[in-house]
C-alpha positions as CSV (number, residue, x, y, z in Angstrom):
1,X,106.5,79.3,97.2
2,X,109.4,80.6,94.7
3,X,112.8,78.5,95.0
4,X,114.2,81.8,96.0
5,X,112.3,81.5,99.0
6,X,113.4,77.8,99.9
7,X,116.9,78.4,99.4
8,X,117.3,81.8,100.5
9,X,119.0,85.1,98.2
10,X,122.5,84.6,97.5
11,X,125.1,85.1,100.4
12,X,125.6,88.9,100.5
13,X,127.3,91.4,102.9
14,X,125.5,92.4,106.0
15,X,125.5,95.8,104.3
16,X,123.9,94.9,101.0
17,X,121.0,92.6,102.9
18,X,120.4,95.6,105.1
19,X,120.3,97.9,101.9
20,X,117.9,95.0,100.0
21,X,115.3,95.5,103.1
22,X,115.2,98.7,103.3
23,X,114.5,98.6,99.9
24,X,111.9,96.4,100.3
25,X,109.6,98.4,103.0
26,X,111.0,101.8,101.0
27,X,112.2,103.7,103.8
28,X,112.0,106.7,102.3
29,X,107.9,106.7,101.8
30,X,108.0,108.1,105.5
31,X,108.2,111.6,104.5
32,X,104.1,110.7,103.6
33,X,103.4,110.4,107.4
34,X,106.1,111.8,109.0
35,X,105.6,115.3,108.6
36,X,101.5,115.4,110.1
37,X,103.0,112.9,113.0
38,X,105.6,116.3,113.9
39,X,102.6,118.9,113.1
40,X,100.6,117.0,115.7
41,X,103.6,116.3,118.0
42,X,104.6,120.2,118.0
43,X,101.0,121.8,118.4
44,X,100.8,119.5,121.7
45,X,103.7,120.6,122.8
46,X,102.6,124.5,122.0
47,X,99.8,123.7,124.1
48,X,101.9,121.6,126.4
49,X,104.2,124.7,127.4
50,X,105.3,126.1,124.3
51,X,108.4,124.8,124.3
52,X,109.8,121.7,121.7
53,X,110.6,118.9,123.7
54,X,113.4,117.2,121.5
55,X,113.6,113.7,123.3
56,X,109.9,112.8,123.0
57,X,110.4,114.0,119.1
58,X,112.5,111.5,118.6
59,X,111.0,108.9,119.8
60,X,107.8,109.8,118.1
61,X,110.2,109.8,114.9
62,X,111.3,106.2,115.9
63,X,107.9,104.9,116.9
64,X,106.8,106.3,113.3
65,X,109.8,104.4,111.7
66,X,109.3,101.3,113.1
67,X,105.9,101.1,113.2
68,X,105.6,101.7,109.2
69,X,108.8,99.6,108.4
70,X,107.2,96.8,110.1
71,X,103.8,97.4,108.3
72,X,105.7,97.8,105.0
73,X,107.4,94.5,105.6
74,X,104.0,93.0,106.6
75,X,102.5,94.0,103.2
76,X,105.9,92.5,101.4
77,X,105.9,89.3,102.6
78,X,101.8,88.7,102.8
79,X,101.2,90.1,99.2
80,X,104.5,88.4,97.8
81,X,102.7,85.7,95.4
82,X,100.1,88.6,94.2
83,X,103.1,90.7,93.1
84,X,104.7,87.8,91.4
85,X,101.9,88.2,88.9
86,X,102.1,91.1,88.6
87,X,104.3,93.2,86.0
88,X,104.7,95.7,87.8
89,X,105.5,94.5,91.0
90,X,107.7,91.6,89.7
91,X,110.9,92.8,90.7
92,X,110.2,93.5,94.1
93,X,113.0,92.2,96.6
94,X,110.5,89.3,98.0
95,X,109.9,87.8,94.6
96,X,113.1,88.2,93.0
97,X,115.0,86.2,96.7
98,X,117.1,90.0,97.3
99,X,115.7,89.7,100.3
100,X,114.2,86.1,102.2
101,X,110.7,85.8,103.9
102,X,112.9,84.6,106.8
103,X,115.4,87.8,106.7
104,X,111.7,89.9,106.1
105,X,110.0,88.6,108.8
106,X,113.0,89.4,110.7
107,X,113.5,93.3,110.4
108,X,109.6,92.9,110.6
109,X,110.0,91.5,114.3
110,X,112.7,94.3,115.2
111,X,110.8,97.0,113.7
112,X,107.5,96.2,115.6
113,X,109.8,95.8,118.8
114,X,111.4,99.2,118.5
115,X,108.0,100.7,118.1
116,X,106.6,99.1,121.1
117,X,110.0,100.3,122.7
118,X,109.0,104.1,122.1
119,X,106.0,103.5,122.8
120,X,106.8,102.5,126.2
121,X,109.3,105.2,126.7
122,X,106.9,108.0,125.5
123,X,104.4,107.2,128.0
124,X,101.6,104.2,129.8
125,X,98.8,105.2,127.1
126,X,101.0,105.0,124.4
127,X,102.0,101.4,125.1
128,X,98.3,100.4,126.0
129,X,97.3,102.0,122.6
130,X,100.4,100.6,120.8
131,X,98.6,96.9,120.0
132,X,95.6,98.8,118.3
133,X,98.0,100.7,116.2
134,X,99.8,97.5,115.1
135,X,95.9,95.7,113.9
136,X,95.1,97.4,110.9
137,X,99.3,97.5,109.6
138,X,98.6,93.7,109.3
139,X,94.7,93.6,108.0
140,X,95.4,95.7,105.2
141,X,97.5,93.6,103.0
142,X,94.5,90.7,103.5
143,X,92.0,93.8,102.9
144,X,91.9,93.2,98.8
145,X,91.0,89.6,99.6
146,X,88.0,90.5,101.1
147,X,86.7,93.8,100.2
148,X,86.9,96.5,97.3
149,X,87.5,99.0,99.5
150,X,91.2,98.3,101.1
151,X,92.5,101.7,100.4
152,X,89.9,102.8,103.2
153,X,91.8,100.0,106.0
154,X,95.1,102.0,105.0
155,X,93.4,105.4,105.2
156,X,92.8,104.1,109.0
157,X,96.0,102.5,109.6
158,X,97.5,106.3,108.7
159,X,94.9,108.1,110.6
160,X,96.5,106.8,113.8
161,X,99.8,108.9,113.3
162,X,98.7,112.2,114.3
163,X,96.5,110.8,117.1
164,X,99.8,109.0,118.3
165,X,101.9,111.7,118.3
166,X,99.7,113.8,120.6
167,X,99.0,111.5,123.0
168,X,102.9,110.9,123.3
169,X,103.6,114.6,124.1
170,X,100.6,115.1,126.7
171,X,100.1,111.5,127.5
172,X,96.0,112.3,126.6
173,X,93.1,112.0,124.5
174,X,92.9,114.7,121.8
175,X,90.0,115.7,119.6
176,X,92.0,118.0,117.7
177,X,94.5,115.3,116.8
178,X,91.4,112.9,115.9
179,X,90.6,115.3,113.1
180,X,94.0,115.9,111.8
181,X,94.3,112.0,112.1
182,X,91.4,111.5,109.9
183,X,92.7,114.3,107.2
184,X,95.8,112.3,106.7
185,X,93.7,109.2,106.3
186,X,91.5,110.2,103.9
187,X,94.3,112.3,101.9
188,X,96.5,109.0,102.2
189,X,92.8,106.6,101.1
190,X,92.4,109.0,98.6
191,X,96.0,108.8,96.5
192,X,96.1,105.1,97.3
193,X,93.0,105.0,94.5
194,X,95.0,106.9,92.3
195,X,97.5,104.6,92.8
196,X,95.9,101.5,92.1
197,X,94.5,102.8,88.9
198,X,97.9,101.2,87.3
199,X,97.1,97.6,88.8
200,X,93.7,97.5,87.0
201,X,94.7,95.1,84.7
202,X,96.4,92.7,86.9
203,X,94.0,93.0,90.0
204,X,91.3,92.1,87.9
205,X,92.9,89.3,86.4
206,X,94.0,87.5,89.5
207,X,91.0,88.3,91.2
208,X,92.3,91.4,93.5
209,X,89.8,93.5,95.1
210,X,90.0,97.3,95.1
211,X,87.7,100.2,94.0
212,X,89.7,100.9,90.1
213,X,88.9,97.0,89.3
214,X,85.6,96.9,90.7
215,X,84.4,100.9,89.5
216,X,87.1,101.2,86.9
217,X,89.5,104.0,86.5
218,X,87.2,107.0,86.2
219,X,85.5,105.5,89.1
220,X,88.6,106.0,91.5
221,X,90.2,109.3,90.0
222,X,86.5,110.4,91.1
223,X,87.1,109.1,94.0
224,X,90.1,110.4,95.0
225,X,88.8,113.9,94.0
226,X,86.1,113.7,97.0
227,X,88.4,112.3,99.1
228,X,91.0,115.4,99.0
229,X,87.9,117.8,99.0
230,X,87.6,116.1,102.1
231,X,90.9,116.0,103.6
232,X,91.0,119.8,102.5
233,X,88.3,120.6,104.8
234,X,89.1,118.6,107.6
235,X,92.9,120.5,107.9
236,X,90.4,123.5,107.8
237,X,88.6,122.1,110.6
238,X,91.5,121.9,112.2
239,X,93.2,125.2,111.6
240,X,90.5,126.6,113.4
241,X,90.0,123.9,115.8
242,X,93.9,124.8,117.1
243,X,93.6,128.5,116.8
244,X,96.5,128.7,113.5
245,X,97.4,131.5,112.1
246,X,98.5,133.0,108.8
247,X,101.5,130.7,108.2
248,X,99.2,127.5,108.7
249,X,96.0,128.8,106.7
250,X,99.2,129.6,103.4
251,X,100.4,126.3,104.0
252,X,97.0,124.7,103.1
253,X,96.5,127.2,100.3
254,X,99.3,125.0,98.8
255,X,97.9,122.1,99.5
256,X,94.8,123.0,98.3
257,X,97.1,123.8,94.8
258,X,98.8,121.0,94.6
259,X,95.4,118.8,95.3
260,X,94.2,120.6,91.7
261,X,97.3,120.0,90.2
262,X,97.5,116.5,91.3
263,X,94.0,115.7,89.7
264,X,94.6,117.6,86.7
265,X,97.7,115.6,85.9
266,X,96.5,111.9,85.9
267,X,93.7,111.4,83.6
268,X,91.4,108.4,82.9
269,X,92.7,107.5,79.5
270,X,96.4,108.9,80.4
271,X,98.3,107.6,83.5
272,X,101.7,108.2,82.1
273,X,102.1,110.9,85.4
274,X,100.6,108.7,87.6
275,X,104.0,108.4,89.7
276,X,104.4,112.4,89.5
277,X,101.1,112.8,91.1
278,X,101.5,110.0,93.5
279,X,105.4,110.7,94.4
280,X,106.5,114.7,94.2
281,X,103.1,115.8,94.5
282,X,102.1,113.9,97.6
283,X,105.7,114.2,99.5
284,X,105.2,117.8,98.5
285,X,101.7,118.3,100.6
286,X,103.2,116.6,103.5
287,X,106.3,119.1,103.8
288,X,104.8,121.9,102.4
289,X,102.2,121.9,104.9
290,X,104.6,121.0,107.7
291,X,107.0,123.8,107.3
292,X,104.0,126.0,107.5
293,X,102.7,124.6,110.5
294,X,105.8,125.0,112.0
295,X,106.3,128.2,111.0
296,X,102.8,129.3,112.0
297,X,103.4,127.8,115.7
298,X,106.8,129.6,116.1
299,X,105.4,132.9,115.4
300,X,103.0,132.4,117.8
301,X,105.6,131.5,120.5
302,X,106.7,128.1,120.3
303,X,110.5,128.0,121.4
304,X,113.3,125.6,121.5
């Protein structure tokens, strides 16, 4: 444990500790799940009764936000000492004492509260699923202690978005989300291995599992190639699966272009545009695709 942590960050205004831990859980990394979370959440409702049910899309914003801040804040705090050696992840508020474990564990605690919260608002089978949504938040961070595949335990931990969302608007079971659930997962496994690529060094040093130290880099940019093959054709098995239309089938033309582009950008020998591909390209899909989707139901008749 760092003297930062015993003692505690400098005293700071309420504003600037509230800035540090949203700094720390990177609030703004929700535009990665956000937008498949609405794509679900609107399609139920267009099967619902065609009409957007603004309430129960915020709360299914909220539940998201909480939910991931508190798994975000997990990860901090559980993975502090690994990112004290490393380089890279030095400067993180955890390790410099921006932020305490104590003041972490805390917006951890409200953020899993406010989730359960929507949940319980939304509907009964949302707060009996809620618990199994909060598991894998928490295994993941321990997953590269134990196993050289953790990227797939936060491929899962993603997956449960979409699936969430729809059982929020119709307060069922949905095959059709189950799919698009497992495309974000394996879309959001896949650029996790492109992401770890740059933690090579360290991970293997400090004895961190994951598939770039254990298969090297080629190994996981391989990877990560299969695994948006697959994502592509699971949103295809979902397009038709929900009956889209034009507007949906352009969207994941895009996607399927910015997918090449992606893997044609980050190289084995040359991962100077790692954060490009990992960053713009990947908060790209996610809108992209949503606006489509949204566009595509609209046409079709969903009203506000």
């Amino acid at each position: 444990m760092s003297a930062a942590e015993v003692l505690g960050p400098e005293p700071a205004r309420a504003g600037g500790k509230t800035r540090a831990f949203l700094r720390l859980v990177m609030i703004e990394h929700s535009v990665f799940a956000l937008p498949f979370a609405y794509i679900a959440a609107l399609t139920a409702m267009f099967g619902l009764d065609g009409n957007v049910h603004w309430g129960r899309l915020l709360l299914v914003t909220v539940a998201m936000v909480g939910l991931r801040t508190f798994a975000m804040a997990c990860n901090r705090i559980i993975d502090r000492e690994i990112d004290a050696r490393n380089p890279r992840t030095a400067g993180r508020e955890l390790v410099t004492g921006a932020v305490s474990v104590r003041s972490a564990w805390t917006g951890a605690g409200i953020a899993v509260v406010i989730f359960l919260a929507a949940a319980a608002a939304l509907n009964p089978l949302c707060l009996a699923l809620a618990p199994i949504a909060v598991i894998p938040m928490v295994v993941y961070p321990y997953g590269k202690r134990f196993t050289n595949f953790p990227h797939a335990i936060l491929g899962l931990a993603q997956a449960m978005g979409p699936v969430g969302a729809w059982i929020a608007i119709t307060g069922t079971w949905s095959w059709d989300a189950v799919i698009l659930g497992l495309a974000v997962g394996v879309w959001i496994g896949g650029f996790d291995l492109i992401f770890a690529c740059q933690d090579v060094q360290a991970d293997r040093a400090h004895g961190v599992m994951s598939v770039p130290a254990r298969f090297g880099i080629p190994g996981a940019l391989y990877g990560a190639r299969v695994c948006h093959a697959v994502t592509t054709a699971l949103l295809v098995w979902y397009g038709l699966a929900t009956g889209a239309g034009v507007f949906f089938w352009t969207g994941l033309v895009i996607v399927a272009g910015a997918f090449l582009y992606e893997h044609t950008i980050v190289k084995p020998h040359d991962l100077s545009r790692l954060n490009r591909a990992f960053f713009t390209v990947n908060g790209f899909i996610g809108i992209a695709l949503f606006v489509c989707a949204l566009l595509d139901l609209v046409v079709r008749g969903l009203t506000g």
